[in-house]
C-alpha positions in Angstrom: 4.0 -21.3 -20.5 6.5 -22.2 -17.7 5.6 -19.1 -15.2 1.9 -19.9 -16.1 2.3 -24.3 -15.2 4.2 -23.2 -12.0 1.8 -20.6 -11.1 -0.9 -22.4 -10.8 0.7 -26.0 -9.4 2.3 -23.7 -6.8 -1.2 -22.6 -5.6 -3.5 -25.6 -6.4 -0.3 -27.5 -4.3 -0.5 -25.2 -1.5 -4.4 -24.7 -1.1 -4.6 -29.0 -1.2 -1.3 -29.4 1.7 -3.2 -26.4 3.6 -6.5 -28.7 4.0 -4.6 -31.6 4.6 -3.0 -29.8 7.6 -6.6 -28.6 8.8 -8.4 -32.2 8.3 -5.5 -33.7 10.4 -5.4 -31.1 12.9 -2.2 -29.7 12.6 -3.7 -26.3 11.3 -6.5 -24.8 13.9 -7.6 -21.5 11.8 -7.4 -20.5 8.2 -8.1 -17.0 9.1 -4.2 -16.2 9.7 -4.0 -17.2 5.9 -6.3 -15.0 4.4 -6.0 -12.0 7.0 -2.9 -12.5 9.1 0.4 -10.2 8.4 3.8 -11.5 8.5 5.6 -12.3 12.1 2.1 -12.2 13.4 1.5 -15.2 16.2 0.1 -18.3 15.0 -3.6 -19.1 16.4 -3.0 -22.3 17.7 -6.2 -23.4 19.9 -8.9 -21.7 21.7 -9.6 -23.3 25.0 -12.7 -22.7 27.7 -11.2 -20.8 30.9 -12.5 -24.0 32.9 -9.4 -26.0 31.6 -7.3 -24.0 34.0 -9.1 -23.7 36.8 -6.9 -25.7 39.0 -3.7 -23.4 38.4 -4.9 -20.2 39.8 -1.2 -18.5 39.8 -2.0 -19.2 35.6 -5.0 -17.4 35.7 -4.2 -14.3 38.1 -1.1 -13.9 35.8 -3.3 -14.0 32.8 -5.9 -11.7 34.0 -3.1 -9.3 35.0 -1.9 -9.3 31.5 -5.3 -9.0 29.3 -4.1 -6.6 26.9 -1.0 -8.1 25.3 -1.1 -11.7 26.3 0.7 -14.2 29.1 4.1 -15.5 27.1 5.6 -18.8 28.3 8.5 -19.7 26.6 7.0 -19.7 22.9 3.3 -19.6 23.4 1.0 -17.0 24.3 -2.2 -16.8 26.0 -4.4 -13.9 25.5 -7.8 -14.3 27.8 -10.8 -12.7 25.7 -14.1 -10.9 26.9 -15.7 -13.5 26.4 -13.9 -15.9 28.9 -11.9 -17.8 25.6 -8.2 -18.5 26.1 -6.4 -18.0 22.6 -3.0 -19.9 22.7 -1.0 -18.8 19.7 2.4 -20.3 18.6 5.2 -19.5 16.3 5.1 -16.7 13.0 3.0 -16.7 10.3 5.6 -16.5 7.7 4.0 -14.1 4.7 0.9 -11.8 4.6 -1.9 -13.4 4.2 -3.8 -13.2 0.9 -5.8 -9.9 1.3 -3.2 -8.2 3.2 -0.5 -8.9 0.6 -3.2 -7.2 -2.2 -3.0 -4.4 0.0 0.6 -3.9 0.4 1.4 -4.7 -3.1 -0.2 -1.7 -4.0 0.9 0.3 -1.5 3.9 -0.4 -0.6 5.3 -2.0 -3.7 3.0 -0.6 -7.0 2.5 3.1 -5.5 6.0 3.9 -5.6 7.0 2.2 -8.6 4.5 4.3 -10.3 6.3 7.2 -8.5 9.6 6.0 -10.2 7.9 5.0 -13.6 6.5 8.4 -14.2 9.7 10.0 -13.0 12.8 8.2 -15.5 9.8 7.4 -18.4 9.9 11.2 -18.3 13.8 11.6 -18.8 13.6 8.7 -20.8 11.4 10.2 -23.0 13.9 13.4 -23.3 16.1 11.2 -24.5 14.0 9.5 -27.5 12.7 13.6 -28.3 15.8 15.2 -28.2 17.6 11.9 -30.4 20.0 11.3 -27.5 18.7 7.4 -27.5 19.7 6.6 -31.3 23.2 7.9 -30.8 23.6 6.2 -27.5 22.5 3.0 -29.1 24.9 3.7 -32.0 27.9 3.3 -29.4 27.0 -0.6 -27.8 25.6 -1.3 -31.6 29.0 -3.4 -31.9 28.1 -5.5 -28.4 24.6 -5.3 -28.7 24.3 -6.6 -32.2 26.4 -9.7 -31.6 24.4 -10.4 -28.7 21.3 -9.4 -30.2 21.6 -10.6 -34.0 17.4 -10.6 -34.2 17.4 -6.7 -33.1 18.8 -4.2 -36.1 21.7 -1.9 -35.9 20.9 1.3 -34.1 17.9 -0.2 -32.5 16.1 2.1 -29.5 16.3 -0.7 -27.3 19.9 -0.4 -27.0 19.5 2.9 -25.8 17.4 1.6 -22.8 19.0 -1.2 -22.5 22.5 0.6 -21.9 21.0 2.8 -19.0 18.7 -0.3 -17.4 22.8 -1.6 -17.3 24.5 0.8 -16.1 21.6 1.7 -13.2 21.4 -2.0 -12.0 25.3 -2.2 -12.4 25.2 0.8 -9.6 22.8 -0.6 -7.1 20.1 1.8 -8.8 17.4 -0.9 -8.4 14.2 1.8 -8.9 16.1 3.9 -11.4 16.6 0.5 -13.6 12.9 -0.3 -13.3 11.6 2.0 -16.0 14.6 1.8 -18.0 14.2 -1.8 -18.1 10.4 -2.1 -19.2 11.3 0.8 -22.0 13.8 -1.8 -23.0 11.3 -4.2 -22.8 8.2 -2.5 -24.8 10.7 -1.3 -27.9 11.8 -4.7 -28.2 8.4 -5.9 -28.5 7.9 -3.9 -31.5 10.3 -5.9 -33.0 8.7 -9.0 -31.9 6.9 -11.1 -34.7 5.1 -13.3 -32.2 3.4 -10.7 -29.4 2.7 -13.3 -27.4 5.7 -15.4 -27.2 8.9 -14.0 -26.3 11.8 -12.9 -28.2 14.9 -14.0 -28.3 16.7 -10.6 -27.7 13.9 -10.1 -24.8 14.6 -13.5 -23.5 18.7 -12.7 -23.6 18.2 -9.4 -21.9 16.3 -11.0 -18.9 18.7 -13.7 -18.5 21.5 -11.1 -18.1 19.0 -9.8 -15.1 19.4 -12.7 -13.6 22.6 -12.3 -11.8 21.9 -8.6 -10.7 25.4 -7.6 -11.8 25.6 -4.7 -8.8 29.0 -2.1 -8.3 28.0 -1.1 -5.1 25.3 -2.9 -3.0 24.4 -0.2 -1.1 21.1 -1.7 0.9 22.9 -4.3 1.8 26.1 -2.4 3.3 23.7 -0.5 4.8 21.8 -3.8 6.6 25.3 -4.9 7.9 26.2 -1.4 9.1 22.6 -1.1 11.4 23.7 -4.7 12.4 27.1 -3.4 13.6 29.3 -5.4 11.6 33.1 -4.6 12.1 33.1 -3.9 8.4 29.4 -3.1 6.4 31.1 -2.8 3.0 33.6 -5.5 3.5 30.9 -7.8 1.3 31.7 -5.2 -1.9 34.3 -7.5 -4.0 32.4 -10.8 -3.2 29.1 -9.5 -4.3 31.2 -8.2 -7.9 32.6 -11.4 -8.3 29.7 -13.7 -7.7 27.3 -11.3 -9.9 29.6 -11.0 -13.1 30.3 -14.7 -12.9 26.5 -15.2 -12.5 26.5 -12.2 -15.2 28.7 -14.0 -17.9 27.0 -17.6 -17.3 23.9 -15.8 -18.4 25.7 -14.9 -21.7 26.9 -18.2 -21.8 23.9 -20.4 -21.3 21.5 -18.2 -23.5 24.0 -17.9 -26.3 24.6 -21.3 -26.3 20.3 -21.9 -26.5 20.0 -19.6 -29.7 23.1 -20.2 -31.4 25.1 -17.3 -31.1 29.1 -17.0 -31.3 30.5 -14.7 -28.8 34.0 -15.8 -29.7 34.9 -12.7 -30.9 37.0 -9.3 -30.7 34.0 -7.2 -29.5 32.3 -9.0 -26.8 36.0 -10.6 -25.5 37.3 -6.6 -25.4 34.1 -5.5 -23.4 34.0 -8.2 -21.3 37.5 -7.4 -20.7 37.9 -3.8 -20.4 34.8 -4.4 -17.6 36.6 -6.7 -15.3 39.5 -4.5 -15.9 37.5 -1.3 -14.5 35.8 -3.7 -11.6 39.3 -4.3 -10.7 40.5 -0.8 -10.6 37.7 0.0 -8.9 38.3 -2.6 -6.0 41.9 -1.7 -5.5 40.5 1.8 -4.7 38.0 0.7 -3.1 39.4 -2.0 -0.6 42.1 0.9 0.8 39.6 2.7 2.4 38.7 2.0 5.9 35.2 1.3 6.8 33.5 4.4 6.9 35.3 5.9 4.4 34.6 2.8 1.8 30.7 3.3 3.1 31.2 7.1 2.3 32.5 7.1 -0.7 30.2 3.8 -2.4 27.0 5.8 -1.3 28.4 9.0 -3.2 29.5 7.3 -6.1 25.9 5.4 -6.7 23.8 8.7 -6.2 26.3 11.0 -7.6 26.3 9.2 -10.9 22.2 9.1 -10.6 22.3 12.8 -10.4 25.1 12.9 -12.9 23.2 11.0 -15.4 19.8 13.3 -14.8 22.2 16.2 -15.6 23.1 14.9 -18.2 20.2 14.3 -20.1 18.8 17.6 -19.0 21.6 19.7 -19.9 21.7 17.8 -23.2 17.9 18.3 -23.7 18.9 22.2 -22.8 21.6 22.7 -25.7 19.2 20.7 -28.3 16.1 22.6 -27.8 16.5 23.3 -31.6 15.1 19.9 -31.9 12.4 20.1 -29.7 10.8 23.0 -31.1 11.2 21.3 -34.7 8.6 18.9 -33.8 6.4 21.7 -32.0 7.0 21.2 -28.5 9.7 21.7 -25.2 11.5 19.7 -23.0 9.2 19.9 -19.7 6.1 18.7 -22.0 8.3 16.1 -23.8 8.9 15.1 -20.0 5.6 15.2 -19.0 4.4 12.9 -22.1 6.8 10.3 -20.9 6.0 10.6 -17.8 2.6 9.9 -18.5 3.4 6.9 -20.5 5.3 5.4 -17.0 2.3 5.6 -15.8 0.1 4.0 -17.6 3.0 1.2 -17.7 2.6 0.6 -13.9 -1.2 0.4 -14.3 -0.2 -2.4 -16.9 1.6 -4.3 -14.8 -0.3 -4.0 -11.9 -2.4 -7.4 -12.6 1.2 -9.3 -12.7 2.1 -8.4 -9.7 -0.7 -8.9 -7.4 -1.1 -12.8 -8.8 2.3 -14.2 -8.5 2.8 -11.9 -5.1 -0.6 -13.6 -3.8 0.6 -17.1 -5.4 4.0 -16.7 -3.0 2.0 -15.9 0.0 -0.2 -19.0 0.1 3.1 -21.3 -0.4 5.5 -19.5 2.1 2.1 -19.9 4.5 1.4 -23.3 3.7 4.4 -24.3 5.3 5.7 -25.5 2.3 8.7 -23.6 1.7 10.4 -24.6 5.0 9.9 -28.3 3.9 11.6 -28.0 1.1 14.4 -25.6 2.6 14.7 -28.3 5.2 14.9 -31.1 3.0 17.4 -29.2 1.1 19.6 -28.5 4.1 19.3 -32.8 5.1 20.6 -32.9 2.1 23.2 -30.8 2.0 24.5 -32.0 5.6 24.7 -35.4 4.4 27.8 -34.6 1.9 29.4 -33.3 4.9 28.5 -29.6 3.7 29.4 -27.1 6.8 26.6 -26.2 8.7 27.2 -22.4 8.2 26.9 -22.5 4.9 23.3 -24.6 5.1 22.1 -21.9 7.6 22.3 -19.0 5.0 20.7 -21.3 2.6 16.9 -20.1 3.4 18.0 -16.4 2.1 19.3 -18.2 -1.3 16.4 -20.5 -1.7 13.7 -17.5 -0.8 15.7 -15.1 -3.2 14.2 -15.6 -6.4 10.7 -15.7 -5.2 10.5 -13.1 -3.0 13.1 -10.0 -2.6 11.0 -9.2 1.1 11.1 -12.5 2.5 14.9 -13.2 1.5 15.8 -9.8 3.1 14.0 -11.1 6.3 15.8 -14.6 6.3 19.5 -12.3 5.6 18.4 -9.9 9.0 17.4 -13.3 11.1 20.8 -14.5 9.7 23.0 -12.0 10.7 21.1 -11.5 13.9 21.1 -15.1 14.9 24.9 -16.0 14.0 26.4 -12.8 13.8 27.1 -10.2 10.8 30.4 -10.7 10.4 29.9 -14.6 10.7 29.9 -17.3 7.6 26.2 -17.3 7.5 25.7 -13.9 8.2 28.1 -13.0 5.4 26.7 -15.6 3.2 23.9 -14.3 3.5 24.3 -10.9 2.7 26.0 -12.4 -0.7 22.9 -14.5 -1.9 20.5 -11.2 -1.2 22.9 -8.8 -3.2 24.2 -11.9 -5.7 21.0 -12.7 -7.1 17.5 -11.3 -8.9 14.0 -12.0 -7.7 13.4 -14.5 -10.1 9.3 -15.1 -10.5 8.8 -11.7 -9.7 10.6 -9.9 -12.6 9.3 -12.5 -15.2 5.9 -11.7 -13.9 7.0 -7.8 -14.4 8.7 -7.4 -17.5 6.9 -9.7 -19.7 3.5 -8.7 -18.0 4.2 -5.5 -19.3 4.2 -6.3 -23.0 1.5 -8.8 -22.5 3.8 -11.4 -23.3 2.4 -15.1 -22.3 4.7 -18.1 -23.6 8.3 -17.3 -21.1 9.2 -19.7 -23.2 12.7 -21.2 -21.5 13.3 -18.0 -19.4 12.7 -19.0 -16.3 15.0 -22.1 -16.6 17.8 -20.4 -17.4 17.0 -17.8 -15.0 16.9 -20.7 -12.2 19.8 -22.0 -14.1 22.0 -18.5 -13.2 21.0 -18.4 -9.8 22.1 -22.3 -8.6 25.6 -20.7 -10.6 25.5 -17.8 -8.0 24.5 -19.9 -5.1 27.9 -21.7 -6.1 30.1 -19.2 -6.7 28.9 -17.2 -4.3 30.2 -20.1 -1.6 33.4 -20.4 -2.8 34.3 -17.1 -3.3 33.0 -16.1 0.5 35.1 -18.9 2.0 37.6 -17.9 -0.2 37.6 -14.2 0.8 36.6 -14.4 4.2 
């Protein structure tokens, strides 16, 4: 009920401040809205050539540049056949509403599809060969105190484990289908279809924080931006995500009751900042390209690793297989259909909040409210590097594309290896987007009442956003 109120304030908002703008003239065209790609220029007037008739250096230099336009300073005139000067100003900030249909599908669905039908296949090796009820067996302990509505030995463990671990690598696509698996088995177990469970609402929470090992995409941003040290943002990422990690466990467990003072979750959460540790000693004695080399390998390695494992465990339990007449390539290949038909599911989703985003980034909206933000911010005397990284943290939750561009005009701006530029890269790798994976996962069980999801969601990121400042001063 929450995703659906702030869907469709956030557009009915939008679409009434985008007519005000037009009626008072400070909007010329709507076409950039409904047309117009991101960075594209901004259609500010459209003037007769008459009006510069008496600057004839203006117009020789604008005939002499017909094709891509006369740039002065930040406005450009582009002379059209028809003898109309168009003078454009500034970036549109999003795609517009038809161009961000188009890409959703194929630059965002298409290849999630590609992924779905890929790891719902090995995913579906595991369930066959009756890998997935062992391997929820082993975090029954953790998973049962944390999810008291969800029996012992549940499947959703089992997907749960490996959404975990993939996200807890930097394996964003790989956790995907691993994560709406999770999702769909623990809607089985759900009484009310279209409300959410509590185990599914606990599970998403814990997304919020995007508990990542090794950012890899983003070490990778600060080593094409020629920072003196890409993976020097490595431990701050860790720290910020498990703290935003744990105050997920905290805040949700705290909602629906549930104890976590005890041996099991206290040992796990131990024995996992213990290996996080271990893991950053090694990892902070390597020098730059050798910490980049070796975080890249460790990620993809354990992908493979994992995919070998399931396969060569498929391979020495073929026994079972053939009990319930079939093998492991068409086991895969009935899984893999299955991802498929998931991503047509969620399809739908995706398109409506991803249009909904557009229309309030390019109503000029969202740099209102980061501005007021920042006003505020500078008025308790917070530093002004830390206010200009704020845009990537405030952007993060709605939209993972337009937070990544905000981070790159960060770093590029101020510097890689400055405050901002740094801060920046923590909020991107730090965080979840938000709206979106709401949208996603409970769009794929056809679940409609969030119930207090989001909040909480919201909730974890502002705990990131905090963290993550004091433990980038604090480190850098």
């Amino acid at each position: 009920m929450a995703l659906s109120r702030f869907w469709s304030w956030m557009i009915a908002i939008s679409a009434i401040y985008i007519f005000y703008l037009l009626f008072v003239n400070r909007l010329y065209s709507l076409n950039g809205l409904v047309n117009g790609k991101q960075n594209d220029a901004v259609l500010v007037a459209e003037l007769p050539m008459s009006n510069f008739e008496g600057d004839t250096a203006f117009i020789n230099a604008l005939k002499a540049n017909t094709a891509a336009g006369l740039v002065q300073t930040d406005t450009t005139f582009k002379l059209l056949a028809n003898g109309t000067v168009e003078v454009s100003a500034g970036k549109q900030a999003a795609d517009g509403i038809f161009p961000t249909c188009k890409n959703t599908i194929m630059d965002i669905w298409l290849p999630l599809i590609g992924y779905l039908t890929f790891f719902c296949g090995l995913l579906n090796l595991l369930n066959d060969s009756n890998a997935i009820g062992k391997l929820a067996g082993v975090m029954a302990p953790f998973f049962v105190r944390i999810f008291p509505e969800l029996p012992k030995g549940h499947p959703a463990y089992g997907f749960m484990t490996m959404n975990f671990a993939a996200n807890f690598l930097g394996l964003d696509n790989a956790a995907t289908p691993f994560g709406l698996k999770a999702m769909e088995s623990m809607q089985e177990a759900n009484l009310d279809k279209d409300k959410a469970s509590n185990s599914q609402i606990m599970f998403l929470c814990l997304h919020a924080a995007g508990l990542t090992l090794i950012p890899t995409s983003i070490i990778g941003y600060r080593a094409a931006q020629h920072a003196s040290n890409p993976a020097d943002i490595m431990l701050p990422t860790i720290i910020t995500s498990f703290i935003g990690t744990l105050a997920a466990l905290i805040f949700v467990s705290i909602k629906q009751r549930i104890n976590l003072v005890n041996l099991v979750v206290v040992g796990l959460v131990t024995g996992v900042s213990a290996i996080i540790a271990l893991l950053m000693v090694y990892i902070t004695q390597l020098d730059g390209i050798e910490k980049f080399h070796f975080t890249g390998n460790l990620s993809n390695g354990v992908l493979l690793f994992i995919i070998l494992l399931i396969v060569g465990y498929c391979i020495a339990n073929e026994k079972v297989f053939q009990l319930n007449n079939t093998n492991v390539f068409d086991s895969f290949v009935h899984g893999a259909k299955d991802g498929f038909t998931t991503g047509v599911r969620v399809l739908p989703y995706m398109i409506a909040m991803l249009v909904a985003l557009s229309i309030f980034r390019n109503s000029s909206l969202m740099n209102i409210v980061m501005n007021g933000i920042g006003s505020v911010m500078g008025i308790f005397g917070v530093d002004q590097q830390i206010i200009n990284a704020i845009p990537v943290a405030i952007m993060r939750p709605f939209s993972a594309g337009g937070s990544r561009g905000f981070m790159l005009d960060a770093m590029k701006t101020y510097g890689p290896d400055s405050l901002t530029g740094q801060l920046s890269c923590l909020f991107q790798g730090a965080a979840e987007t938000t709206f979106y994976v709401v949208a996603l996962y409970f769009g794929s069980v056809n679940v409609k009442d969030a119930r207090y999801t989001l909040g909480i969601m919201l909730l974890v990121d502002l705990v990131c956003v905090i963290s993550g400042i004091f433990v980038c001063q604090m480190y850098f």
